[in-house]
N, C-alpha and C positions, 0 to 999 in steps of 0.2 A: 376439437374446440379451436374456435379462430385464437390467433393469437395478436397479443395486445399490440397496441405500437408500441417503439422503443422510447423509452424515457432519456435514460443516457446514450447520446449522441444524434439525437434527435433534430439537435443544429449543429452544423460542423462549420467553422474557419479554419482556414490553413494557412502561416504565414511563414517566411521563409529565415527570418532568426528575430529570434527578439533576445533582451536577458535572462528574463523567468518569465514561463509561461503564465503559471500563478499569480504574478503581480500586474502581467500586462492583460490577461481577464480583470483580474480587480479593479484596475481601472478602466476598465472597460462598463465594469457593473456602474461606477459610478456616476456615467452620464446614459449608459442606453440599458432600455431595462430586457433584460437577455431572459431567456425562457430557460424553467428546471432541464438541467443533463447538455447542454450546451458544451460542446468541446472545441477547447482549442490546442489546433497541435502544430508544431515550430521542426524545422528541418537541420538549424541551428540552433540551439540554447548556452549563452554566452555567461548565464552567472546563474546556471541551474542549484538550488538549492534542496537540503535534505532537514532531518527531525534539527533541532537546536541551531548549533551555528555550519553543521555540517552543509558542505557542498556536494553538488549532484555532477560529476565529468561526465562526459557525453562526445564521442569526437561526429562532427557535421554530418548529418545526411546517412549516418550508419544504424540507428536507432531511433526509439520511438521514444518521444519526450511532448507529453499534452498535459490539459487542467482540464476538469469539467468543474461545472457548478452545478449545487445543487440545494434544493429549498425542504429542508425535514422540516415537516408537519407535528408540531407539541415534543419536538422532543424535549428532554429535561437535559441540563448541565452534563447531570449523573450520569448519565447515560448515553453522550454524546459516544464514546468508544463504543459503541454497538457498531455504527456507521462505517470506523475505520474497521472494524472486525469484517464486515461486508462486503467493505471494498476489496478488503487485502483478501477474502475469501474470492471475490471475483478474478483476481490475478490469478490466485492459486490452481483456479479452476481453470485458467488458461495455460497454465504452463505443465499442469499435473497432464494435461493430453499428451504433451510431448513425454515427460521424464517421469509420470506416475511418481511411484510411491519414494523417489529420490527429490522431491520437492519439500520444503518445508519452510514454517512460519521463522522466522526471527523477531519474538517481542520487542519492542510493539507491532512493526509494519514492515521488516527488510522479506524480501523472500530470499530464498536461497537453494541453490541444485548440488547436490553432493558437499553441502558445508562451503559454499561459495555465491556469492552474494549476484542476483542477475536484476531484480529489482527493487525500487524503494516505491515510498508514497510518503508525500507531504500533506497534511490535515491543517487549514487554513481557518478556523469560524468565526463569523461573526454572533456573538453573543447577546441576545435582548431579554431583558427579566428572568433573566437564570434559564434560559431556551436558545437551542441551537437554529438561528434563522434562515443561515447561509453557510455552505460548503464550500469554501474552494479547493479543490483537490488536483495537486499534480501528481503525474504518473513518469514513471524514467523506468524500461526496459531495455537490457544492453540483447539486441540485437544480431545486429551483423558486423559487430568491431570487431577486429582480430586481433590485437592487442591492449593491454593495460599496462602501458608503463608507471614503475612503483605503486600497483596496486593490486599485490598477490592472492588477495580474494577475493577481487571481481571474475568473471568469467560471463560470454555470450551466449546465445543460441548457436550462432556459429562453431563459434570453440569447441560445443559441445556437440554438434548433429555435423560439422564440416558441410555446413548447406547454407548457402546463402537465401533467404527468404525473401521477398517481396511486401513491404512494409505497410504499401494501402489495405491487402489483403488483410493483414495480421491483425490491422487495428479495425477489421470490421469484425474479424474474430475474437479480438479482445473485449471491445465495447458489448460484444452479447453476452459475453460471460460476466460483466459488471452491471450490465443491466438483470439481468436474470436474479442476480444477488440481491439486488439494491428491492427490486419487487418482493424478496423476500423481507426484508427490511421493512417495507411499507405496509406489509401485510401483519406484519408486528409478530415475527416467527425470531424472538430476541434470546431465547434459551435455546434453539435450534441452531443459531448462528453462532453464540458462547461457545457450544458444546464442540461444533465442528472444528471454530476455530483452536479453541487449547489442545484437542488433539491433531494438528496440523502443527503445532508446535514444534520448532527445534528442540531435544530433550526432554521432551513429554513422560515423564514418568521413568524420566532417568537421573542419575546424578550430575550435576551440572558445575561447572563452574564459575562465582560472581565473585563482584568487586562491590564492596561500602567503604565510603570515602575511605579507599585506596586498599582494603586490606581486602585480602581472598576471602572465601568460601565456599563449601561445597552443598548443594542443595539439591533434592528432586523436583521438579516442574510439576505443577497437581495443576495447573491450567490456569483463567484468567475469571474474575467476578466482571458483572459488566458494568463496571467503571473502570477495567483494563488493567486492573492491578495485577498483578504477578502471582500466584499462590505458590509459596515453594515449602517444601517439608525442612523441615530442619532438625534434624532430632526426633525429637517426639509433641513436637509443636507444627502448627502449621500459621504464616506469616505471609503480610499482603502486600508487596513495594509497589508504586508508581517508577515508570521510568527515570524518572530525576533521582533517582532514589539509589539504585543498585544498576551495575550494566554487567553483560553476559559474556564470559570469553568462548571465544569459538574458532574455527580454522587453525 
């Protein structure tokens, strides 16, 4: 069967540093109207950003740091985390080629290779009548840096395979495995993607350790409903956080 065109990255810019790639698309949508899965990817990212007030480091020209944009069709509020489950499935699917079954999710969106963080994703949307109308998505994969000073849970591809990679190539290999997702996604395969995703989880089914406003816990991971909530066992209860809610210690 022929295969489809690609959605995600279907238009490509390249520019050589901006601050956040996510904000300089956004303004970008606001005067030219840019077509679904449009990416833009920066050489340099000067005030890379992650979930909350967290920041995205990045040192110049070592790694891949882009946004795409993207237009879901009815989705509801509720259901808006279906998307990020997708996307971050399309990562996973890129980096599990290299490190298989030493890959793994960090609720919400971190990935991570042997309990060490290689990339993140930032979920931007613009909201109309309780409908997701617009995606901005940025992506940050640590590449080819060899160092993380004061940052003892990050780690590279480098770091980890001692191979320097070729980054246009990587992100044509990326972009298919996000595109591949995303068609799933559209195709409304939304318990197929749940289900992958909570077993791609950090501590899936294992005892884990969390923090509520500040005090430990020990829980097992039962996986995510698709509004992103957390399912963790607790005893003999089972119980739903959102991210602002509870955070995960790890490394």
């Amino acid at each position: 069967m022929k295969r489809q065109p690609a959605i995600i990255g279907s238009h490509f810019f390249e520019i050589d540093a901006c601050d956040s790639t996510n904000r300089t698309l956004q303004e970008w949508l606001k005067t030219h109207p840019l077509p679904e899965g449009t990416v833009l990817r920066t050489h340099q990212q000067n005030a890379g950003r992650g979930q909350g007030t967290n920041t995205w480091i990045s040192e110049p020209g070592q790694n891949l740091t882009f946004s795409c944009v993207l237009f879901p069709e009815n989705l509801n509020l509720s259901h808006a985390f279906i998307l990020n489950m997708a996307i971050t499935l399309g990562i996973y699917d890129y980096l599990t080629g290299f490190f298989h079954d030493h890959v793994k999710i960090k609720w919400p969106n971190d990935l991570l290779v042997n309990q060490k963080k290689i990339a993140g994703i930032l979920f931007e949307n613009t909201i109309r009548d309780q409908k997701v109308t617009q995606s901005v998505i940025g992506i940050g994969i640590n590449m080819n840096q060899e160092k993380f000073h004061d940052l003892p849970n990050a780690v590279s591809l480098f770091v980890l395979l001692k191979q320097k990679k070729v980054l246009a190539d990587e992100l044509v290999r990326l972009l298919k495995c996000l595109d591949e997702r995303y068609r799933l996604f559209r195709e409304g395969k939304f318990e197929e993607i749940r289900v992958e995703f909570s077993r791609s989880l950090l501590g899936y089914h294992e005892p884990c350790n969390f923090f509520k406003e500040d005090v430990g816990f020990t829980a097992s991971i039962m996986g995510v409903n698709t509004e992103g909530k957390l399912a963790l066992h607790e005893g003999d209860t089972l119980n739903y956080y959102s991210h602002q809610e509870i955070k995960q210690s790890w490394g």
